[in-house]
BADO-705773 format. One record per residue: residue in three letters; z, y, x of N, C-alpha, C in turn. Coordinates in steps of 0.05 Angstrom, whole numbers, plus 32768, in hexadecimal, padded with zeros to 4 digits. Each point is the difference from the previous one (the first is absolute). Layout:
residues N
ALAZYXZYXZYX ...
end
This chain:
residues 370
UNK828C82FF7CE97FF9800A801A80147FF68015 UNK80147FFA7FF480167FF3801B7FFB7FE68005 UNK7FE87FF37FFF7FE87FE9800E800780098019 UNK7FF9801480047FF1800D801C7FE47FF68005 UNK7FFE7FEE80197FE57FFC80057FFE7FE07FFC UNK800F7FF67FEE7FFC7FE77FED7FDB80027FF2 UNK7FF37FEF80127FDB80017FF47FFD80037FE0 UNK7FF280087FF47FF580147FE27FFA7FEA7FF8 UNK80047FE2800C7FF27FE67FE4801B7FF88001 UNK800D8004800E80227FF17FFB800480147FE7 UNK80088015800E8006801B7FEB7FF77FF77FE1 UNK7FE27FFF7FFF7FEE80007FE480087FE27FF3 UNK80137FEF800D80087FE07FF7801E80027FF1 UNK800B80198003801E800480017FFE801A7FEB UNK7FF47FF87FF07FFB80227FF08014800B7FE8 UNK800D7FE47FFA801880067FDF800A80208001 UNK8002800E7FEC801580177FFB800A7FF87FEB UNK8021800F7FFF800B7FF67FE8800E80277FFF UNK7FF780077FE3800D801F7FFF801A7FFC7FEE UNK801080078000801F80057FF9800B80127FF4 UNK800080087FEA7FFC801E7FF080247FFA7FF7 UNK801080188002801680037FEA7FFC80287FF4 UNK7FF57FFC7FED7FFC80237FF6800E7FFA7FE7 UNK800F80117FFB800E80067FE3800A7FE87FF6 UNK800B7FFE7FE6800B7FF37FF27FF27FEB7FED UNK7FE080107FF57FF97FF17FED7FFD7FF07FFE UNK7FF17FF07FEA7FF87FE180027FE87FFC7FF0 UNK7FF87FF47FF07FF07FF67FF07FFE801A7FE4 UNK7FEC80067FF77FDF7FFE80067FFC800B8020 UNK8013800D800A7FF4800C801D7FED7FF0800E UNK7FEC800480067FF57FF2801A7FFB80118019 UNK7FED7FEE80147FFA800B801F7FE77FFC8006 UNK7FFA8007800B7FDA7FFD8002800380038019 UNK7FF07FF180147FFE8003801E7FDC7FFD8000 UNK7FF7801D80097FE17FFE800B7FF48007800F UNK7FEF7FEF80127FF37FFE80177FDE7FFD8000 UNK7FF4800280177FF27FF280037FF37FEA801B UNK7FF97FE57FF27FFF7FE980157FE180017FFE UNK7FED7FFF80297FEE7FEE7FF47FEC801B7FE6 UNK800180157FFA7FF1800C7FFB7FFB80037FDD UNK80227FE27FF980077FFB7FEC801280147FF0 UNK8008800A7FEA8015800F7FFA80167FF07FF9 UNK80157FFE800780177FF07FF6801780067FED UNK7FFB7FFE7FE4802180047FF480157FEA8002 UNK800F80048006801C7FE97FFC801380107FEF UNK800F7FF07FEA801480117FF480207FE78001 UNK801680107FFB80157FE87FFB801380147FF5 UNK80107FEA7FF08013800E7FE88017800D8018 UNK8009800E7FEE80188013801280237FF87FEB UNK80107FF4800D80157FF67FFE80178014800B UNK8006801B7FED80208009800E7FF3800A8018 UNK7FE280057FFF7FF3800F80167FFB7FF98017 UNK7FFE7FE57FFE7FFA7FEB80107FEB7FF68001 UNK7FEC800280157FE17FF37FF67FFC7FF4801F UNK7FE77FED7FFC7FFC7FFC80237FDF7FF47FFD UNK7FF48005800D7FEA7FFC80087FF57FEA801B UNK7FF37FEA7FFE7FED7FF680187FED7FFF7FFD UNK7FF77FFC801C7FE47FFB80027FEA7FFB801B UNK7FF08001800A7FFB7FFD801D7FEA80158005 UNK80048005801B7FF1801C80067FF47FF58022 UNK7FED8000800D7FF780008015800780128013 UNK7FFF80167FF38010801E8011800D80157FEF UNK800C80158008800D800C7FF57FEE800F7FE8 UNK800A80057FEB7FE880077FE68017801A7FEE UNK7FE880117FFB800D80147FF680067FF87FE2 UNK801380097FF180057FF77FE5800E80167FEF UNK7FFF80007FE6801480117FF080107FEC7FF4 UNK801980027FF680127FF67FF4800A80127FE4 UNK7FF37FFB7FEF8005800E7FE280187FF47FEA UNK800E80137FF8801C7FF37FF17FF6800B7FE3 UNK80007FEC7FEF7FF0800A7FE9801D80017FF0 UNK8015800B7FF9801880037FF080007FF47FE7 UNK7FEB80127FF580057FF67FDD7FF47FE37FF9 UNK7FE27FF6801D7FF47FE97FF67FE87FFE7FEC UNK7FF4801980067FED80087FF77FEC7FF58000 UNK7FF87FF8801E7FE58002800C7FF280128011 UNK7FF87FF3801B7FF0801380117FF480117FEE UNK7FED7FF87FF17FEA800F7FEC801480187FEF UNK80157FFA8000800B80197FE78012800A8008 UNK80018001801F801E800E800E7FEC801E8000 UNK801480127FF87FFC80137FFF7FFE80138011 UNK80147FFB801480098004801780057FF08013 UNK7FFB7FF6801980067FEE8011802080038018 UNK80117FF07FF180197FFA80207FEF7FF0800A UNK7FF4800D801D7FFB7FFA801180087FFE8023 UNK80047FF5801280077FF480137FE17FF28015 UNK7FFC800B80157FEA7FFC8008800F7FFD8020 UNK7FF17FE1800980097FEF80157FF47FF88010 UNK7FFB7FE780157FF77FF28005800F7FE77FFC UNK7FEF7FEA7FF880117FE87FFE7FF77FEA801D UNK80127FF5800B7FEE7FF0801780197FF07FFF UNK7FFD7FE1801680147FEB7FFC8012800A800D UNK80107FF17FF480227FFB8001800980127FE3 UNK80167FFC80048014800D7FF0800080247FF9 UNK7FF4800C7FE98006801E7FF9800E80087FEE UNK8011800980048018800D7FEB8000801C7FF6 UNK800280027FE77FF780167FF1801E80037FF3 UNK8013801980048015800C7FF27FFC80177FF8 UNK800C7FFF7FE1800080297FF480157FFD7FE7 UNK800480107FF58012800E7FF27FF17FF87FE3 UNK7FEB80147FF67FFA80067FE77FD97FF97FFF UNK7FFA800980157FDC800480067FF57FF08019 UNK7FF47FEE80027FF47FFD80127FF080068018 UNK7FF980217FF97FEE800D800C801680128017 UNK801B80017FF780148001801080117FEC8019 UNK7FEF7FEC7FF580147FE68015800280098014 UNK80067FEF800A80047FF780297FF47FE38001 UNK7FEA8008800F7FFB7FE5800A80067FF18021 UNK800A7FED7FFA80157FF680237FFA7FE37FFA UNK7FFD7FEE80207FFD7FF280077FDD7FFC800D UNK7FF480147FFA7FDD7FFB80097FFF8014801A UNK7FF47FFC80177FFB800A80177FF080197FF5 UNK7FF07FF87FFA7FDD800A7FF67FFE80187FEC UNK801D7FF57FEA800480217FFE801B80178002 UNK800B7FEF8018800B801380107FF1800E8010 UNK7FEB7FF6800B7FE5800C80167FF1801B7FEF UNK7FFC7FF87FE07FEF800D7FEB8014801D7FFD UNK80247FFC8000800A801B7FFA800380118020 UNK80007FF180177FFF800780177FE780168005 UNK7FEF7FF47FFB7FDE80118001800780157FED UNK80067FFF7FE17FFC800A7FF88019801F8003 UNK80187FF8800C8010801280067FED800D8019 UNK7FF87FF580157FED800E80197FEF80167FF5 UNK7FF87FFB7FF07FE3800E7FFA8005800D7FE3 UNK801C80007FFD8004801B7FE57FF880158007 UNK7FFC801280137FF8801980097FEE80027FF9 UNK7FED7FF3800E7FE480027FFA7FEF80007FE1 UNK80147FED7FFA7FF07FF07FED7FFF801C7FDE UNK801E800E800B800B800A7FF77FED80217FFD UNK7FF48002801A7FEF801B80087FE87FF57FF0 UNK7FEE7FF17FF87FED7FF98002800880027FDC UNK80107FF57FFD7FFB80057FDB8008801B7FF8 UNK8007801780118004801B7FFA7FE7800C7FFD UNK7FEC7FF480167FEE800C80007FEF7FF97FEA UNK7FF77FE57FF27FFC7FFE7FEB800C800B7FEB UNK80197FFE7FF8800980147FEB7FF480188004 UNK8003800F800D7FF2801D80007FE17FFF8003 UNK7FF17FEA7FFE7FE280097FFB7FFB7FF87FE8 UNK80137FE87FF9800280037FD8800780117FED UNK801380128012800F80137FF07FF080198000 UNK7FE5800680157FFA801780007FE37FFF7FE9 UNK7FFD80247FFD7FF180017FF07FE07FF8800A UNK7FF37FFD7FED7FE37FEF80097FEF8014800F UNK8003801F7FFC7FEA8017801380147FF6801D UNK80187FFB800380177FFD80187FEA7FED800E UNK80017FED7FF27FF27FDE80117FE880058007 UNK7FED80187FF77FE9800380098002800B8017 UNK8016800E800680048013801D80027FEE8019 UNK7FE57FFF800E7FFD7FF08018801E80028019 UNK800E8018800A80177FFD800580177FEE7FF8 UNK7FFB800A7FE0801E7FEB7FFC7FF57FE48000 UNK7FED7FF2800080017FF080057FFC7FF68018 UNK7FF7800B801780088000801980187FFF8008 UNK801080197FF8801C7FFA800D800D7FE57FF4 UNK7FFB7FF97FE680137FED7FF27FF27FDF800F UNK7FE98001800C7FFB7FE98004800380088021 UNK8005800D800F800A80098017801F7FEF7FF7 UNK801880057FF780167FFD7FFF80077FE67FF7 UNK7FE87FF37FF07FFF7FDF7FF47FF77FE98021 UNK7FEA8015800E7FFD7FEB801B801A80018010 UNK80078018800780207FFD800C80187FF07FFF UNK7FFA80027FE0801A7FE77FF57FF77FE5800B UNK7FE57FFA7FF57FF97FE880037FF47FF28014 UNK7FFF8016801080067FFC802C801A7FF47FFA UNK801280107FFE80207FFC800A800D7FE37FF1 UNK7FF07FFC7FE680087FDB7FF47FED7FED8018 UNK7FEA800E80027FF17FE9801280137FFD8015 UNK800C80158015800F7FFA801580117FE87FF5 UNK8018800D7FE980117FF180027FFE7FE37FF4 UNK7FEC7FFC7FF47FF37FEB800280067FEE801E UNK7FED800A800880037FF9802080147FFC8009 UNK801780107FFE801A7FFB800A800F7FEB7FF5 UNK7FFA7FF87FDC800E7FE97FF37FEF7FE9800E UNK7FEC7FFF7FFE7FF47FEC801280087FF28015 UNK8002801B801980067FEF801B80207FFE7FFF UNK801080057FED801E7FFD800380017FE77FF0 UNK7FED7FF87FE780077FE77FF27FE77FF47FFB UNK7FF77FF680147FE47FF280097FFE7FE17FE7 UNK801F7FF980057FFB7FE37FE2800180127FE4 UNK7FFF800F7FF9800380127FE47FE47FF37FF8 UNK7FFC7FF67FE57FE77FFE7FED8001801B8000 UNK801780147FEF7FFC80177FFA7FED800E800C UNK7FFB8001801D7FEE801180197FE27FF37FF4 UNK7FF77FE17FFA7FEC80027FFB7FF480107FE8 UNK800E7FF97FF17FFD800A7FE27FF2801F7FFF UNK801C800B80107FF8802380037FEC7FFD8014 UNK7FF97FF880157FE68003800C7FF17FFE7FEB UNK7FF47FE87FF57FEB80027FEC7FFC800F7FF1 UNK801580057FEF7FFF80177FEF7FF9801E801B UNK80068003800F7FF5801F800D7FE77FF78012 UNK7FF27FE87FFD7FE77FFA80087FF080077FEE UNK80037FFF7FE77FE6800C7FE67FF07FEA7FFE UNK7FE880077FF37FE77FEF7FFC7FF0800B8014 UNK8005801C80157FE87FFE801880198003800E UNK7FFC7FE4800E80178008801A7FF0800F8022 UNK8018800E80017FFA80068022800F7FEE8013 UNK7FE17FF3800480127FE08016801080088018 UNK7FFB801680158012800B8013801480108000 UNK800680037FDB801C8008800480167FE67FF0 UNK7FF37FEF7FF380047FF37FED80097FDC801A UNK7FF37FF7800E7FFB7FE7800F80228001800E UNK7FF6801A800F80208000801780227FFB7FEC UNK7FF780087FE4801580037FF9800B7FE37FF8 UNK7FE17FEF7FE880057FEE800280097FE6801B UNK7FF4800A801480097FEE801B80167FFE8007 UNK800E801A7FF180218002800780137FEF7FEA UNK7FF27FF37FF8800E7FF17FEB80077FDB8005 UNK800D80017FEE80127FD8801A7FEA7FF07FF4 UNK7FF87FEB80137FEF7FE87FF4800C7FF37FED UNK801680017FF580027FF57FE37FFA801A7FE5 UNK7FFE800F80067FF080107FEC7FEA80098007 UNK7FEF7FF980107FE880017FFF7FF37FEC7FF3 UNK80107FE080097FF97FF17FF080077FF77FE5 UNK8004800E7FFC800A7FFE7FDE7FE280097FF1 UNK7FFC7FED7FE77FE080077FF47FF8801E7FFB UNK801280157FFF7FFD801E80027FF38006801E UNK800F7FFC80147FFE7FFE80137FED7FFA8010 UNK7FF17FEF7FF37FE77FEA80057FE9800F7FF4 UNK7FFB80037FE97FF1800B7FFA7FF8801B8002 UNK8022800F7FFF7FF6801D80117FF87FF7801A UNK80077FF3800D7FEA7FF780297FE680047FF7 UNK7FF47FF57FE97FE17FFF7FF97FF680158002 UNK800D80147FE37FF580197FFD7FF880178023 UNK80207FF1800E80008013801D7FE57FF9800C UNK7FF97FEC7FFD7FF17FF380147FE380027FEF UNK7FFE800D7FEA7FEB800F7FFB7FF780178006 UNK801D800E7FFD7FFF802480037FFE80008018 UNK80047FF3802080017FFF80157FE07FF78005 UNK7FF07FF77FF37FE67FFA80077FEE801F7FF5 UNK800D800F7FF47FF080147FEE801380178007 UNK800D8007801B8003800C80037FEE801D8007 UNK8004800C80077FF4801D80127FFA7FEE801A UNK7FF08001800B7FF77FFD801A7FF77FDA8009 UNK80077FF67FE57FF17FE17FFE7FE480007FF7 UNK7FFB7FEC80097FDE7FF87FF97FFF7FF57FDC UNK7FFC800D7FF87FFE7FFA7FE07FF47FE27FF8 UNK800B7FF87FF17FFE7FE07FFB7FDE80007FF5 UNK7FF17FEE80077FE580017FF47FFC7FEE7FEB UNK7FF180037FEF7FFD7FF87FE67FEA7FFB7FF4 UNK7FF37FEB7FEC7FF080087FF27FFD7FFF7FDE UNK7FF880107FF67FFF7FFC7FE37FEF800F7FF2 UNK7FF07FFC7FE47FE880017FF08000801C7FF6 UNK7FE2800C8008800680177FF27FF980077FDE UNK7FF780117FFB7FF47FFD7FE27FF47FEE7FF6 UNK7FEF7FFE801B7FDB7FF07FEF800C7FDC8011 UNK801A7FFF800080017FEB800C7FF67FF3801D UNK7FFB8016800F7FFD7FF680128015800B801B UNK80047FE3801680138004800B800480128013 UNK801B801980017FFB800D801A80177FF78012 UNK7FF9800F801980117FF380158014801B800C UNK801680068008800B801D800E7FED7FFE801A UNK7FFA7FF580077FF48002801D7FE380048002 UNK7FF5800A7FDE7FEC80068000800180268009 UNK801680017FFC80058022800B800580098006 UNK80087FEA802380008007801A7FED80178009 UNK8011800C80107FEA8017800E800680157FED UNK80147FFB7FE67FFB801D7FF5801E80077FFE UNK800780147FFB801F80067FEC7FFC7FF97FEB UNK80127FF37FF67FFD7FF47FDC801680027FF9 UNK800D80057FE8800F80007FF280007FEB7FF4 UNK80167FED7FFC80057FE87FF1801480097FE9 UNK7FF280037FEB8013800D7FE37FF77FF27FEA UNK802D7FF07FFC7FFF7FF67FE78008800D7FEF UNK7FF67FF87FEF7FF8800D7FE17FFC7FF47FE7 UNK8005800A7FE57FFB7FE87FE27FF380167FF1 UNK7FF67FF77FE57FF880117FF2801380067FF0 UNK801F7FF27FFC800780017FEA8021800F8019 UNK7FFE80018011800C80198016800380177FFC UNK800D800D7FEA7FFF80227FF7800280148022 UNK800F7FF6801080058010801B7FE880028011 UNK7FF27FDF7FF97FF07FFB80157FE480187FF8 UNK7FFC7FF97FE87FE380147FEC800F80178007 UNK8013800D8009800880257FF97FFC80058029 UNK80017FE280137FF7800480177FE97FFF8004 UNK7FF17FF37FF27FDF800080057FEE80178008 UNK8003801B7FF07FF28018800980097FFE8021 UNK8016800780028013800580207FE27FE98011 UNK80027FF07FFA7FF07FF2800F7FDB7FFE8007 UNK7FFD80057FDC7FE5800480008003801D8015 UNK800B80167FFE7FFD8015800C7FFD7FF7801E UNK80147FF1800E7FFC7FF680197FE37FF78008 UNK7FFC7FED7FF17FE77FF280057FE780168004 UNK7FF580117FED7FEE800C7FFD80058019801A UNK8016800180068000801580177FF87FF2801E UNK80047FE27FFE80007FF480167FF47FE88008 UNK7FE87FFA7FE67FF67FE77FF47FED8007801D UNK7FF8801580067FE7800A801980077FFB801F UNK80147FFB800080188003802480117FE28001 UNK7FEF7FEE7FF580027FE7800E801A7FEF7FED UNK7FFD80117FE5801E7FF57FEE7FF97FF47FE4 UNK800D7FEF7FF77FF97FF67FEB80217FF37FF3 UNK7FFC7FF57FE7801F7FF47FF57FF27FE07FF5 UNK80187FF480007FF57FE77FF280177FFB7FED UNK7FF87FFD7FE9801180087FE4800E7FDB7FFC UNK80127FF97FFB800F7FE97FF6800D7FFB7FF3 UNK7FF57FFA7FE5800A80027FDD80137FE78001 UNK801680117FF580187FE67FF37FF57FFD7FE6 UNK7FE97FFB7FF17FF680017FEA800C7FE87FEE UNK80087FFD7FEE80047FE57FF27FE97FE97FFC UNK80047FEB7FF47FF57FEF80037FF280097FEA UNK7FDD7FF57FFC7FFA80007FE17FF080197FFC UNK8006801B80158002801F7FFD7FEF80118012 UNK7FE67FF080057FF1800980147FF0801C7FF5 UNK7FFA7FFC7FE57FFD80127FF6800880238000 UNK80237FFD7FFA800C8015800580048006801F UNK7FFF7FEE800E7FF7800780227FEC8010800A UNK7FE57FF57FF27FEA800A80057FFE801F7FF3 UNK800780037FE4800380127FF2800A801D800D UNK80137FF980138013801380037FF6800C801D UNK7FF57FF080157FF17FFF80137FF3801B7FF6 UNK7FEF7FFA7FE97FEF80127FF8800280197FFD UNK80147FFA7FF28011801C7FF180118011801A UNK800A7FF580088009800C801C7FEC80108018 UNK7FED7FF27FF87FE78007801580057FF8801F UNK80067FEE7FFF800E7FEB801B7FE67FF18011 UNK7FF08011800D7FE17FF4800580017FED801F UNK801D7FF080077FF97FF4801280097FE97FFC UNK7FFF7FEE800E80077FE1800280157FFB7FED UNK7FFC7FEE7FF480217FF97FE97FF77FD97FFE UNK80217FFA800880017FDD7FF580157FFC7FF5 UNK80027FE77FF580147FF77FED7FFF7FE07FFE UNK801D7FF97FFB7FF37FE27FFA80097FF87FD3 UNK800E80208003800B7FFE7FE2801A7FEC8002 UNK800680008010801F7FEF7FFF801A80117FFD UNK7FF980207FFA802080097FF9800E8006801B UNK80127FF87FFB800C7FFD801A80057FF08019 UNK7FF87FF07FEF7FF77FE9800D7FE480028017 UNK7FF880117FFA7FF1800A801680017FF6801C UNK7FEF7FFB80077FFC7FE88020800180188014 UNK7FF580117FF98007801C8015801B800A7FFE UNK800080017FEB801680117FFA80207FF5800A UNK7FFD7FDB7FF9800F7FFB800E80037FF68020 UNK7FF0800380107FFC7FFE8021800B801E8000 UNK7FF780177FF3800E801B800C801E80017FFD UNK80067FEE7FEC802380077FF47FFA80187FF2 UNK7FEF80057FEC8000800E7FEF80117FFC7FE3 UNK8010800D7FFC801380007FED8001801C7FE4 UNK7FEC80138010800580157FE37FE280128012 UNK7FF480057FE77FE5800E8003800680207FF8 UNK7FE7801480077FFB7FFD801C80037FFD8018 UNK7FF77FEF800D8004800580277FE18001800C UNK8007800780127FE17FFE8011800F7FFE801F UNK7FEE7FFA800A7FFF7FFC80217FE2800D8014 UNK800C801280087FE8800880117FFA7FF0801F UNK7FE37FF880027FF67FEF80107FEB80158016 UNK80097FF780197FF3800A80147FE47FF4800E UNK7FEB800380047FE77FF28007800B7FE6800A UNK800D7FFB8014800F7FE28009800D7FEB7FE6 UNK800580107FEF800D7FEB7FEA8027800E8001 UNK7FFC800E800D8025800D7FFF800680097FED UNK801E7FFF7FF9800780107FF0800B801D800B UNK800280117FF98000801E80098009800A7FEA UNK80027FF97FED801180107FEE80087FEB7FEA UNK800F800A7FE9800E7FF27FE9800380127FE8 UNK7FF47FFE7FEE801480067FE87FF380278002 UNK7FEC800B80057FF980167FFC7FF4800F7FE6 UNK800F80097FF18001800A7FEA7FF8801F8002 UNK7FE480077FEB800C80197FF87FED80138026 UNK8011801D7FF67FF8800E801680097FEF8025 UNK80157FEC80017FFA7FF180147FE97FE8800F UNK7FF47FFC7FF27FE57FEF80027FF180198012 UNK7FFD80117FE87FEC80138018800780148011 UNK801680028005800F800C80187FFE7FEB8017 UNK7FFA7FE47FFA80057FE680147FDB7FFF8004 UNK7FF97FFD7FF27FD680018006800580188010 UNK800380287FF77FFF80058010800680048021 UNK80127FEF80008009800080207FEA7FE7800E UNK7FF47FF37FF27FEB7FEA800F7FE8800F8001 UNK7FFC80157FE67FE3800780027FF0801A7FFF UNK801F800F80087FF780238007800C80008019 
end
């Protein structure tokens, strides 16, 4: 990151890391395992350990998360019993790894990227800190406890608070260290698989054009520049694709109405336990100008269990598919990433709502149609 605003193809031309390990004394059978992933690839590297001396290269495009495993006796990944483990980022130039006895104890010095990584992570101990209390105590309570609609109100009352106060300081690591990869990283990770583009865009905008352009960077712009088309109050992307009997429909065949655009699989355990929630919607409101149009992430091959479940569900309105999985041609113009979602559509083609689950769907129909 101390590029600065050195352009992301110079950067991605200049990529060598070389890691620098001195842990303990041992030597041979000891080994070191360094693992990543490149490229969507999994990567092991291993090298003998000398008097506890090991070192690692290799080339990286951007900064990449990694573990560094000290296998003592020389076992084998497969038969370590226990893992000394050490979890990093490796990125170019020079990283130096010192410890005593364990690796999972080092210091690691000489990398910007994860001085930035203990910086965040010292910021946001509070939080991070509130938020696993509150999980401990809904694991720890008894199972009649978890049924009590309060406690889990208050405990998920006290989980949004925390995780307001990381989002802020988020924000604050951001605009104080705008070249930090670290800031994209944690953005993404607190974007999810449904991002909210108007709280999510400004933050990324606050970030330096050399980590935007970095291939993280890049390709999160895409996803933004999806969720920004599918926001609340955009004109929903129009589409077409086959319904059961193969024949083609269009979204703009249902103009003029409210429609629900809800994806869905058969093989979706969440999506089948939301279906009543919806059939219920429909049948209360199938008469007042409303309808849903169903959009199976179905697998390839599996039209069958598509159709099947249609059935079984009792799902009596529009449904398409192209059977591509995820791969889904809808699915990917919405930036759909984890099922279910739906999008509520206004006679114009708007979106007006997102993501209505459950007793919210028809708390949102009723305000259009009582």
């Amino acid at each position: 990151m101390a590029l600065g605003l050195i352009p992301a193809a110079v950067w991605a031309q200049s990529s060598n890391f070389t890691l620098n390990a001195k842990v303990g004394t041992e030597s041979s059978p000891a080994k070191a395992y360094l693992v990543y992933n490149l490229s969507d690839k999994r990567i092991i590297d291993s090298a003998s350990v000398n008097k506890g001396v090991f070192q690692f290269k290799g080339t990286v495009a951007e900064p990449v998360g990694a573990e560094v495993i000290l296998d003592h006796k020389g076992v084998g990944l497969t038969k370590m019993r226990s893992l000394d483990v050490l979890r990093l980022y490796i990125d170019k130039g020079d990283i130096n790894i010192a410890g005593n006895d364990s690796i999972k104890t080092a210091i690691i010095t000489g990398s910007k990227v994860n001085d930035d990584q203990k910086k965040y992570d010292d910021l946001v101990a509070g939080p991070n800190k509130a938020m696993m209390a509150v999980n401990k105590e809904y694991y720890a309570a008894p199972e009649d406890k978890k049924k009590e609609q309060y406690f889990i109100d208050s405990l998920q009352a006290r989980f949004d608070k925390a995780n307001e106060e990381k989002r802020m300081l988020l924000k604050q690591f951001i605009e104080t260290n705008p070249h930090s990869f670290i800031g994209l990283e944690q953005l993404m990770d607190l974007a999810g698989n449904i991002v909210d583009a108007p709280t999510i865009t400004p933050l990324y905008n606050s970030l330096a054009t050399d980590v935007q352009n970095t291939p993280s960077g890049l390709e999160f712009k895409k996803i933004l520049e999806i969720a920004n088309t599918t926001s609340i109050g955009a004109m929903a992307p129009v589409f077409t694709q086959n319904d059961v009997n193969d024949k083609p429909v269009n979204l703009t065949d249902f103009h003029g109405k409210y429609v629900l655009v809800d994806f869905w699989a058969s093989w979706c355990g969440p999506c089948r336990g939301e279906n009543p929630n919806v059939v219920k919607a429909y049948d209360q409101y199938k008469d007042k100008n409303f309808t849903v149009l169903g959009v199976s992430l179905d697998r390839p091959g599996k039209k069958d269990d598509w159709v099947a479940a249609i059935k079984a569900d009792g799902l009596a309105w529009t449904q398409i598919s192209d059977l591509k999985f995820w791969d889904n041609d809808v699915a990917k113009l919405y930036g759909i990433k984890s099922i279910p979602q739906n999008y509520l559509l206004d006679p114009s083609g708007k979106i007006i709502g997102k993501n209505l689950r459950g007793d919210e769907l028809n708390k949102k129909l009723a305000t259009l149609f009582n």
